[in-house]
C-alpha positions as CSV (number, residue, x, y, z in Angstrom):
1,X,-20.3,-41.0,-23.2
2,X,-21.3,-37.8,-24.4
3,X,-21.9,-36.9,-28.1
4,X,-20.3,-33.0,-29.3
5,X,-22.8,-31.4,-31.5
6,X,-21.1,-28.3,-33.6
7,X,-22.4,-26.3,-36.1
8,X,-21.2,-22.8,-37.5
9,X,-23.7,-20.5,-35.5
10,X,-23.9,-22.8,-32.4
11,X,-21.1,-24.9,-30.9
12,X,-21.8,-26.9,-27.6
13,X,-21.2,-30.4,-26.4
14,X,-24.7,-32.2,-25.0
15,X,-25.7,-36.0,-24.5
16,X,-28.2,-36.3,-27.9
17,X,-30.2,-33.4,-29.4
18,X,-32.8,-36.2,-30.0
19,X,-33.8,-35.5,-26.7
20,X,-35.2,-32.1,-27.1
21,X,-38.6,-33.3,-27.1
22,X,-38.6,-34.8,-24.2
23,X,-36.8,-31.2,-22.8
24,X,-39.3,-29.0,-24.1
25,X,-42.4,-31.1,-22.0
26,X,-40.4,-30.5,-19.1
27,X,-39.6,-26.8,-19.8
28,X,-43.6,-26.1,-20.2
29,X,-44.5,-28.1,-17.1
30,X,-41.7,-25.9,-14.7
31,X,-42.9,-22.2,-17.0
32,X,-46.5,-23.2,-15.6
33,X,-45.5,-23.1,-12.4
34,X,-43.2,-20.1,-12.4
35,X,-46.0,-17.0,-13.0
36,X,-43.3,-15.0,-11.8
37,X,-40.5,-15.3,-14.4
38,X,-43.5,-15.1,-17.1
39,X,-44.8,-11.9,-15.7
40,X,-41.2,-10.3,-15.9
41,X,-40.8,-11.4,-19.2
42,X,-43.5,-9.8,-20.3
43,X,-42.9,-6.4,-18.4
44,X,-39.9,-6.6,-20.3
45,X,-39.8,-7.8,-23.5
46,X,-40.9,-5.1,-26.1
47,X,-37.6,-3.0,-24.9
48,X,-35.4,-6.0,-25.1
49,X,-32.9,-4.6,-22.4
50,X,-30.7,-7.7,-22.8
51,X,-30.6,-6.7,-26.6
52,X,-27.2,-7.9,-27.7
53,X,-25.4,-8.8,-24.4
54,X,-23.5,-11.6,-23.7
55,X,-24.7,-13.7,-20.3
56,X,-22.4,-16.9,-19.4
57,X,-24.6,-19.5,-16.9
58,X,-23.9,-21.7,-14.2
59,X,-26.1,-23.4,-12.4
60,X,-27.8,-26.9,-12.8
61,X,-29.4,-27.6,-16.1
62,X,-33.1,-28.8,-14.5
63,X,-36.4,-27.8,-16.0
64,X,-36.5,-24.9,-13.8
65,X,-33.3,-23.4,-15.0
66,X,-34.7,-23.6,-18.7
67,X,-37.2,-21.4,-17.7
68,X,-34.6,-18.5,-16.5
69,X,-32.7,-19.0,-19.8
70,X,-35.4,-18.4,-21.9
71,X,-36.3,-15.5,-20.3
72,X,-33.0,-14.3,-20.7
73,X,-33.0,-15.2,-24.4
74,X,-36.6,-13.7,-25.3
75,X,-35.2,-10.1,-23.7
76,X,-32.4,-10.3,-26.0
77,X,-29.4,-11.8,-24.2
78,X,-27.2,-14.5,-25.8
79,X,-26.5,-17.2,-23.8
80,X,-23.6,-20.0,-22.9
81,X,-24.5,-22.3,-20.5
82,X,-23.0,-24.9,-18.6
83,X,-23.6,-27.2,-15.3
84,X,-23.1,-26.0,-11.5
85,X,-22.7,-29.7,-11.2
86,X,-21.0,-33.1,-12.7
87,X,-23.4,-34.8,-11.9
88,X,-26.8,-32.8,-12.0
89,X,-27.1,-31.9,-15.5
90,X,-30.5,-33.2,-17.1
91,X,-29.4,-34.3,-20.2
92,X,-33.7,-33.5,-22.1
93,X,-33.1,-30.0,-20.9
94,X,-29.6,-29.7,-22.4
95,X,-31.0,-31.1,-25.5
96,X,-33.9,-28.5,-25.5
97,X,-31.7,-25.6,-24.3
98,X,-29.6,-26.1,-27.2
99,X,-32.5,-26.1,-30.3
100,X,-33.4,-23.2,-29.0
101,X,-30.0,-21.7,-29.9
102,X,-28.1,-21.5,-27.0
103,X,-24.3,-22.6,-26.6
104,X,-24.6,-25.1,-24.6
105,X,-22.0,-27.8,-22.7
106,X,-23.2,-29.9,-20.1
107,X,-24.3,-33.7,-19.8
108,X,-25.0,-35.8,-17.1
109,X,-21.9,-37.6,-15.5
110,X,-19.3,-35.5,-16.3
111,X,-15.8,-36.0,-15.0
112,X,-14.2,-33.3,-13.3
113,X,-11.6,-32.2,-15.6
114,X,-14.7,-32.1,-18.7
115,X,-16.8,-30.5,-16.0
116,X,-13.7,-27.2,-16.0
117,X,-13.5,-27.5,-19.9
118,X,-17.2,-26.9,-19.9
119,X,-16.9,-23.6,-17.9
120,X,-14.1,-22.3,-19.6
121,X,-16.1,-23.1,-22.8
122,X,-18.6,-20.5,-21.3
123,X,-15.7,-18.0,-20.7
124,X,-14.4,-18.0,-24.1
125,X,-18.1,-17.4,-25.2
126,X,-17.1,-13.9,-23.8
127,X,-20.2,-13.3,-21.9
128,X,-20.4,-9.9,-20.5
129,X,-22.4,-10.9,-17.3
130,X,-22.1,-14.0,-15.6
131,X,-24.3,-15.9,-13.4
132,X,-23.1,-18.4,-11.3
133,X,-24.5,-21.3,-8.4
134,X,-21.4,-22.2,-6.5
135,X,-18.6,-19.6,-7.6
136,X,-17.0,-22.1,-10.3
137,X,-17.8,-19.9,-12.9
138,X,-16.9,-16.3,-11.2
139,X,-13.2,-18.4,-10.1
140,X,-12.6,-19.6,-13.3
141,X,-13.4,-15.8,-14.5
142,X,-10.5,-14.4,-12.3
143,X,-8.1,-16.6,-13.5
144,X,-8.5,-15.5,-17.2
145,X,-7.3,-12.0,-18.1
146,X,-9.8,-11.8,-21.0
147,X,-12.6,-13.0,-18.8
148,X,-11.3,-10.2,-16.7
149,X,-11.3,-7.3,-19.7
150,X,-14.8,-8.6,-20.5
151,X,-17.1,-9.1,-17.5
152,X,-18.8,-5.9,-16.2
153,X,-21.2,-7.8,-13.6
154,X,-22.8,-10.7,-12.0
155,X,-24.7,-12.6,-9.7
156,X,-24.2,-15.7,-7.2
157,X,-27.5,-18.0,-6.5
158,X,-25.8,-19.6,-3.3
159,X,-24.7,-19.6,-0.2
160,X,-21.5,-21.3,-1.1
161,X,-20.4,-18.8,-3.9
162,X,-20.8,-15.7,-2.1
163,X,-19.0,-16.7,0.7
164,X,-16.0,-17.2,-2.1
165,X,-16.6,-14.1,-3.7
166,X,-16.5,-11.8,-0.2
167,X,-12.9,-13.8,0.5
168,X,-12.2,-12.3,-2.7
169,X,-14.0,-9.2,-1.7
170,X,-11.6,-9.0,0.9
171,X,-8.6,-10.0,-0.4
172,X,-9.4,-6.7,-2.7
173,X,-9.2,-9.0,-5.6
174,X,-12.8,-8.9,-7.0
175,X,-13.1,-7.6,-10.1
176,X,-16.3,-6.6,-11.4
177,X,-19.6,-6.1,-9.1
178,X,-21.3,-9.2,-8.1
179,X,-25.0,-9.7,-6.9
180,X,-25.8,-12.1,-3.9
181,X,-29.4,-13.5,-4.9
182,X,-28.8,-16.0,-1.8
183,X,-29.0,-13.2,0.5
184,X,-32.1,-11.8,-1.3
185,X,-35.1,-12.8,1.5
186,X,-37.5,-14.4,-1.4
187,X,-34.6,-16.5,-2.2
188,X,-33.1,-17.9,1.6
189,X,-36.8,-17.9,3.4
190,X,-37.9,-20.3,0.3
191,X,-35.1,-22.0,-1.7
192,X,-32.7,-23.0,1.1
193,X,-35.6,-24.0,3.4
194,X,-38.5,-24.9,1.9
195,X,-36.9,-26.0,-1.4
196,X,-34.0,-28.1,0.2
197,X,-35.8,-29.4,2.8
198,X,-38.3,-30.9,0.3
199,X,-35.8,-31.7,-2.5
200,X,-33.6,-33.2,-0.2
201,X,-35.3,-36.0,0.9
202,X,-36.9,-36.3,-2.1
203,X,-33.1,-37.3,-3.6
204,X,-32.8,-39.9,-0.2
205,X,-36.1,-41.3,-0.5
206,X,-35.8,-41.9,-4.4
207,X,-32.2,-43.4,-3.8
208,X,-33.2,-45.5,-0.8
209,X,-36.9,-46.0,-0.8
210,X,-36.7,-46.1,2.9
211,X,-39.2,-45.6,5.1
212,X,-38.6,-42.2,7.2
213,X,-40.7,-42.3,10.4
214,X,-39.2,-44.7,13.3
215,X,-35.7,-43.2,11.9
216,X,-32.8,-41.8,13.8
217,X,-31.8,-38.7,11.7
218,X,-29.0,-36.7,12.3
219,X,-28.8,-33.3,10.6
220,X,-25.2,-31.5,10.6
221,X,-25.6,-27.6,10.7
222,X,-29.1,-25.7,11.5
223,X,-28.7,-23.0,8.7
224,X,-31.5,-22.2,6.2
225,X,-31.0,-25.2,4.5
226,X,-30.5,-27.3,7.9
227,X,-33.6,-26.0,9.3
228,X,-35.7,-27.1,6.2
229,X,-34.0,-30.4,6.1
230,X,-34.7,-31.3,9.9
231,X,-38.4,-29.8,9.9
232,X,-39.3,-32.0,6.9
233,X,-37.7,-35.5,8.3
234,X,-39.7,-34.9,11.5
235,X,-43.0,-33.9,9.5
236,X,-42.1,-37.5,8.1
237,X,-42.0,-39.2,11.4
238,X,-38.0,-39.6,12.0
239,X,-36.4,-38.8,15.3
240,X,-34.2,-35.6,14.3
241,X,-30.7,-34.7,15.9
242,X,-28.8,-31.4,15.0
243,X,-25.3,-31.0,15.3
244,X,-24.0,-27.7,15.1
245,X,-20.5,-25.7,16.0
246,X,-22.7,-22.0,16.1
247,X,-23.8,-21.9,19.8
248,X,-26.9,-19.9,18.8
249,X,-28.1,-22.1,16.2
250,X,-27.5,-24.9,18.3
251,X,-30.2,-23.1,21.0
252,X,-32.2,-22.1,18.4
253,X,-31.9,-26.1,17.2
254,X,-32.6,-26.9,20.8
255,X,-35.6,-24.2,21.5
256,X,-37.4,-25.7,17.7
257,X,-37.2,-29.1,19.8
258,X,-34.9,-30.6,18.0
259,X,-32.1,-33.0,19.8
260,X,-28.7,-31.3,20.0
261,X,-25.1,-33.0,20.3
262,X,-21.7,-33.4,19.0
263,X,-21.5,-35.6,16.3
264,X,-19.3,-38.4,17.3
265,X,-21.9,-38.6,20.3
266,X,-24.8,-38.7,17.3
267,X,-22.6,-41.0,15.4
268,X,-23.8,-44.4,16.6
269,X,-27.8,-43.9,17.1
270,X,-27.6,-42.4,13.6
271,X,-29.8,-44.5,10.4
272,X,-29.5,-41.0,7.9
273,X,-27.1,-38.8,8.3
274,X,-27.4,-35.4,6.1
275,X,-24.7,-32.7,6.3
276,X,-25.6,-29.1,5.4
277,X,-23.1,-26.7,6.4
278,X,-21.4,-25.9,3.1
279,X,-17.7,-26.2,4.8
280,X,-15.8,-29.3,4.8
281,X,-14.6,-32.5,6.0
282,X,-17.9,-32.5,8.5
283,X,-18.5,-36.5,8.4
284,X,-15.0,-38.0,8.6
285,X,-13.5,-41.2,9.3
286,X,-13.6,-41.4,13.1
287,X,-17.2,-40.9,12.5
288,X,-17.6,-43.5,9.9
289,X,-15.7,-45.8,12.5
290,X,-18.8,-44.9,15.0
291,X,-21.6,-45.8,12.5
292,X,-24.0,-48.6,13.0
293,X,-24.8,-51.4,10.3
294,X,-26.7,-50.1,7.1
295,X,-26.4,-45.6,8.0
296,X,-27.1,-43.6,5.0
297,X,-24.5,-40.7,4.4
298,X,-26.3,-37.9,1.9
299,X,-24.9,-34.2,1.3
300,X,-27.4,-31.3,0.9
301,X,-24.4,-28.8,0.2
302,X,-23.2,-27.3,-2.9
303,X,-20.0,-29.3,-3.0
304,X,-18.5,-32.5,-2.2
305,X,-16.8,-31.8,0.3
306,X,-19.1,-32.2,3.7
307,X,-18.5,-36.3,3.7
308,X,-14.6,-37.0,3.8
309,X,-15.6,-39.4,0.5
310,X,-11.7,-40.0,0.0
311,X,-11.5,-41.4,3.6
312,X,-14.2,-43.4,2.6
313,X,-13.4,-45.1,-1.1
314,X,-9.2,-45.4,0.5
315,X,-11.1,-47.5,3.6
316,X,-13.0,-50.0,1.5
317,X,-13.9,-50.7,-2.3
318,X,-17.5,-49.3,-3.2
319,X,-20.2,-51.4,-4.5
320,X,-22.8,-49.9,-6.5
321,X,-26.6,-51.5,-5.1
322,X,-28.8,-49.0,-6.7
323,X,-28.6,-46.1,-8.9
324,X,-26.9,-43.6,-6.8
325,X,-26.2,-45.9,-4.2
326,X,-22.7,-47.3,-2.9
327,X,-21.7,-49.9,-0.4
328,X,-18.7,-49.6,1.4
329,X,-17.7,-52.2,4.2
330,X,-16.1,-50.0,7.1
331,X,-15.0,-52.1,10.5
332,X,-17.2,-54.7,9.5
333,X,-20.3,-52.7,9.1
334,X,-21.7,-51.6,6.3
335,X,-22.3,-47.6,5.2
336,X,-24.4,-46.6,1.9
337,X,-23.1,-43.1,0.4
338,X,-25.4,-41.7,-2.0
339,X,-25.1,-39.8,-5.0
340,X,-21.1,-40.1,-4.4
341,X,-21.4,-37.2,-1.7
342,X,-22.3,-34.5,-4.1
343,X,-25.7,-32.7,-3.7
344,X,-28.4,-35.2,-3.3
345,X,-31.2,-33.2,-4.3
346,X,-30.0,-32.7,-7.8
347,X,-28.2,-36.0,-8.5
348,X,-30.8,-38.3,-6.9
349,X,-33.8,-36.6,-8.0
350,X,-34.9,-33.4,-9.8
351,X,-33.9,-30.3,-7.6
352,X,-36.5,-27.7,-6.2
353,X,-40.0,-27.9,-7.0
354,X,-40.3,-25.0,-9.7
355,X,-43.2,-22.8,-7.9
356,X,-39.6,-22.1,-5.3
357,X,-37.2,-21.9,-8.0
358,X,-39.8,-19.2,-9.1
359,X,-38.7,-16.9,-6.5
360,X,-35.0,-17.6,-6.7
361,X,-35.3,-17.0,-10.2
362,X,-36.8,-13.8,-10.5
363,X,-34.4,-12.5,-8.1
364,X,-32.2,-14.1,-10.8
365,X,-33.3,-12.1,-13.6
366,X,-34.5,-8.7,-11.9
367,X,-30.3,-8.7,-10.7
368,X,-29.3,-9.8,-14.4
369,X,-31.5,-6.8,-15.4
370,X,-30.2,-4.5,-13.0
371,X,-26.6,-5.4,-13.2
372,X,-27.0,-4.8,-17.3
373,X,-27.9,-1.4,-16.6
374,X,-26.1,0.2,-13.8
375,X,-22.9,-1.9,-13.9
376,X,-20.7,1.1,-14.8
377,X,-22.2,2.4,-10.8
378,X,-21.4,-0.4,-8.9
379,X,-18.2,-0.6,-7.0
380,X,-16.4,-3.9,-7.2
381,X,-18.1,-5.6,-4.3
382,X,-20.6,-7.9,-3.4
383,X,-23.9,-6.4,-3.6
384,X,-27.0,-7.0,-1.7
385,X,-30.0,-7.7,-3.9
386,X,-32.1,-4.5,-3.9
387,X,-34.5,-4.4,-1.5
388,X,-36.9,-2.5,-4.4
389,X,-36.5,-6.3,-6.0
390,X,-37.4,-8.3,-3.2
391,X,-40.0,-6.6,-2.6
392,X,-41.3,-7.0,-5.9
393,X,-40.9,-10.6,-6.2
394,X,-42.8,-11.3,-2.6
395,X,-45.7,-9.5,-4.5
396,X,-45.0,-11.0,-7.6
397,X,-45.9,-14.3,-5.3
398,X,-48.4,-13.4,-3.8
399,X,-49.9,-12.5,-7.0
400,X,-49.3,-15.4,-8.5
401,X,-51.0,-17.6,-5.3
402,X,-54.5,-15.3,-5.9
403,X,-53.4,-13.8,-2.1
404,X,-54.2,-10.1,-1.5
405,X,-52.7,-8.0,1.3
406,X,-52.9,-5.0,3.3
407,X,-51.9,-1.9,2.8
408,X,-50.3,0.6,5.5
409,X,-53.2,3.5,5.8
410,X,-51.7,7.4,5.6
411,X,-51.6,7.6,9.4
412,X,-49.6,4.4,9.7
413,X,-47.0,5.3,6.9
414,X,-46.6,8.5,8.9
415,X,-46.3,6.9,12.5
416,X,-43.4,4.3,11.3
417,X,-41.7,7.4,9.5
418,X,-42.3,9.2,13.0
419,X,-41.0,6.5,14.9
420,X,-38.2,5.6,13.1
């Protein structure tokens, strides 16, 4: 159950604001980690260029994300915030995002119909920018012709949500200009590789406690994502397989020395079996059929969709073993689902380590910045993030790591410009 919490100059619904505490020890430990987002901060704060604007938030309420929002907040912005997730709201964070004055509705465990009221709780906030992980909130945004009058910009944090904005793109129905931090470089080289290949099997191992090596894991798609996932089970001493449906990623799968094959081939070997694609109905029920006694089913991808779950709870009746952890009896053989096929990472354990969310995040706020002050130049499109931004938050990392680099000399800067 979830508790509301109103008062006259902040309305929000939240688990317990007695957990704030807790929230704002977890807040300090990610901001340690995340030089970056400090250093912008204080570039920007004495001209406050969020002074006054309304920004409306989507993504999962982690430690990590409560360092973005207050970021937000100390250049100026006001802020509603809600969950990318259901189930992958951290209920201290909540708690601590909301004392410090922000509108606030999200709790762990939502159903799916609270999980729409909270987003259209962040449209009638009437934010003015809106940044989303997943495209929820941008969707929902469409739909309402307010929302529509209202919003002059926004960004998208993943690969999922873009692809839905450029259908709207190209349906010529987007309405306001929207940047694409997934496609930013410091964002895909680090978050969807290095941040989801750890985080993932963080979630499985924390749901499972399994032991990795000797395994027979199957990875389904060889994207950023894919590729972290599959290079971090083999660091752990599991047998990998790839299944993909690009031809080139399944060579480039092949060429990393990874096993390639179709899935239904991969299907019975399989003892973990981890989809990130980010399209749907990848594991289905002529798989399942194919499964050996005691294979794990997890989902790396935005949505709940990769796993056919409802082929799974119409075949038999769950049974909860552990926390995030269901039993279902299928032909006689028994197949553990975790975190109900939503995003294991954030369900099953804590997300991406915050010195990577550092990166995504300051692409995060550098696009909030520049969205806020040349929205009335950007066509209605999906933007790139700009490559002036990128490049400043690779150095903002370095920087942060104590690593120097090189510098092109005169007669270098003048060959490439020569050559080019």
């Amino acid at each position: 159950m979830y508790r509301s919490k109103h008062c006259e100059s902040m309305p929000g619904k939240i688990a317990d604001t007695k957990l704030a505490a807790k929230g704002r020890l977890s807040h300090e430990w990610a901001l340690r980690r995340m030089g970056i987002i400090e250093k912008i901060r204080s570039k920007n704060e004495r001209e406050q260029p969020l002074a006054g604007l309304r920004l409306g938030i989507c993504l999962h309420i982690t430690k990590e994300t409560s360092v973005l929002a207050m970021a937000a907040k100390s250049l100026g912005a006001e802020i509603a915030i809600c969950s990318a997730n259901p189930l992958s709201a951290q209920d201290d964070i909540a708690a601590f995002l909301y004392e410090q004055g922000m509108h606030v509705y999200a709790w762990r465990g939502e159903t799916k119909a609270q999980y729409q009221q909270c987003i259209q709780s962040v449209l009638a906030f009437k934010p003015a920018i809106v940044t989303d992980d997943g495209g929820d909130l941008h969707a929902a945004a469409h739909c309402q012709q307010k929302a529509r009058n209202i919003i002059v910009g926004g960004t998208e944090e993943t690969t999922s949500g873009v692809k839905r904005l450029a259908a709207l793109q190209a349906a010529g129905k987007l309405l306001y200009p929207v940047i694409a931090v997934n496609n930013a470089r410091t964002k895909y080289l680090f978050d969807n590789r290095h941040g989801t290949g750890q985080s993932t099997l963080d979630g499985i191992l924390r749901a499972t406690d399994m032991l990795l090596a000797g395994k027979n894991v199957v990875v389904c798609g060889y994207g950023w994502v894919g590729k972290g996932v599959a290079s971090r089970a083999r660091g752990m001493g599991a047998t990998v397989t790839v299944t993909e449906v690009d031809p080139v990623r399944a060579i480039e799968a092949k060429m990393d020395g990874f096993a390639v094959s179709r899935l239904s081939d991969a299907a019975p070997a399989g003892d973990v079996f981890i989809t990130c694609t980010g399209q749907t109905g990848v594991i289905r029920k002529e798989h399942f059929l194919k499964m050996k006694d005691g294979a794990v089913l997890a989902n790396a991808g935005h949505f709940d969709v990769e796993i056919d779950t409802g082929a799974l709870y119409a075949t038999a009746r769950p049974t909860q073993v552990r926390p995030n952890v269901e039993r279902f009896i299928v032909n006689g053989k028994r197949l553990f689902l975790l975190s109900k096929g939503r995003v294991v990472n954030l369900v099953a354990a804590e997300g991406h380590p915050p010195e990577v969310m550092a990166l995504s995040f300051a692409n995060q706020l550098l696009s909030i910045l520049h969205v806020a002050k040349n929205h009335d130049k950007m066509e209605r499109k999906v933007h790139s993030v700009p490559e002036k931004i990128d490049e400043q938050v690779a150095r903002y990392a370095l920087g942060a790591m104590g690593i120097k680099i090189d510098e092109m000399t005169k007669e270098q800067r003048h060959y490439q410009a020569s050559s080019s």
